[in-house]
C-alpha positions in Angstrom: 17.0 -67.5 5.7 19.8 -65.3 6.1 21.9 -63.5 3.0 25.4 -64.4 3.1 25.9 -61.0 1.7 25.4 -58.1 4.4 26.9 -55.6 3.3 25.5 -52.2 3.5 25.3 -50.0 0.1 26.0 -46.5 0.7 24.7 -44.2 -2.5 27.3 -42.7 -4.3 29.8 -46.0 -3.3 28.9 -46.3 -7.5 31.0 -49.1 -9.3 32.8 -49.4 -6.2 29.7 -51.8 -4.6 29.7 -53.8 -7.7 32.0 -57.0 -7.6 34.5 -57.2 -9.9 37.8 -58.7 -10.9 41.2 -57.8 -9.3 42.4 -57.3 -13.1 39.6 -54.9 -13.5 40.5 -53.1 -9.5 44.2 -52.9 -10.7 43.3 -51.6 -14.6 40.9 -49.0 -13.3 42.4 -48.3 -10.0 40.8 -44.2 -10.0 37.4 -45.6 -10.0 37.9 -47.4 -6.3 40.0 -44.5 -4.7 38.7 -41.9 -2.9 39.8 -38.2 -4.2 42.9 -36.7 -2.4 42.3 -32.8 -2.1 45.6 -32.2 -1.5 47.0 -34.3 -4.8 44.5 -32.7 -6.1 45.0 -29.2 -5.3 49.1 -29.7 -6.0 48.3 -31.0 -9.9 46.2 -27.7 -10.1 48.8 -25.5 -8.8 51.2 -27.3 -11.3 48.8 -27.0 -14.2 48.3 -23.6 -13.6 51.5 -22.8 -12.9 52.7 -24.4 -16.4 50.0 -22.6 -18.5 51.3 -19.0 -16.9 54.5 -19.7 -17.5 54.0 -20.5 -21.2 51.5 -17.8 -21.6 54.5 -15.8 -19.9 57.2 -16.8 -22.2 54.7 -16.1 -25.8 53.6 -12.6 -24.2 57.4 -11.5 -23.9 58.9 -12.8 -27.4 55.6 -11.7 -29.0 56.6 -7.9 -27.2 60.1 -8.3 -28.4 59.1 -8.6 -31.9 59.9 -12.2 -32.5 57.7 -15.0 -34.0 57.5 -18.9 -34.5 58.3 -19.9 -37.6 58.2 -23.4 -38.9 61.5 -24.5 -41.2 61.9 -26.5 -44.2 63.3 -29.3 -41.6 60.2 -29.4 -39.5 61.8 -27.3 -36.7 60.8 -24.5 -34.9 62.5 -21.5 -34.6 61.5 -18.0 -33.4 62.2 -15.0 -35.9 62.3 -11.5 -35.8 59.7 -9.8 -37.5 60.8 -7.5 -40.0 58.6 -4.8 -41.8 58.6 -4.7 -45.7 58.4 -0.9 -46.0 61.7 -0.8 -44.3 64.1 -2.9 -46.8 
């Protein structure tokens, strides 16, 4: 007898050799792509890029004396710190 189904199973195809739905293919669509360095690589840049730019922003209010403060409204604001030995 011959098996209708000859396909071959690679190892590491994973839930992609499974059968499934097309709901399921459409819901989980990153789990039957294959991984695109160079989306990849462009998310990192941007990630990272984000990051040092916050971490950019904190470093030079936090060296110009200022800090977040919180006010009664639930809004952020960033103060200038003021020393008590001074008033």
């Amino acid at each position: 007898m011959e098996e209708k189904n000859d396909k071959k199973y690679v190892p590491g195809d994973g839930i992609r050799s499974l059968k499934s739905s097309p709901l399921f293919r459409a819901v989980n669509y990153e789990l039957y792509v294959k991984p695109n360095s160079i989306i990849m690589a462009l998310g990192i840049i941007a990630m990272t890029g984000c990051a040092g730019y916050i971490i950019y922003m904190r470093s030079k209010y936090q060296s110009m004396g200022f800090y977040s403060a919180i006010e009664a409204d639930g809004t952020e604001t960033f103060k200038k710190k003021v020393s008590k030995w001074t008033v």
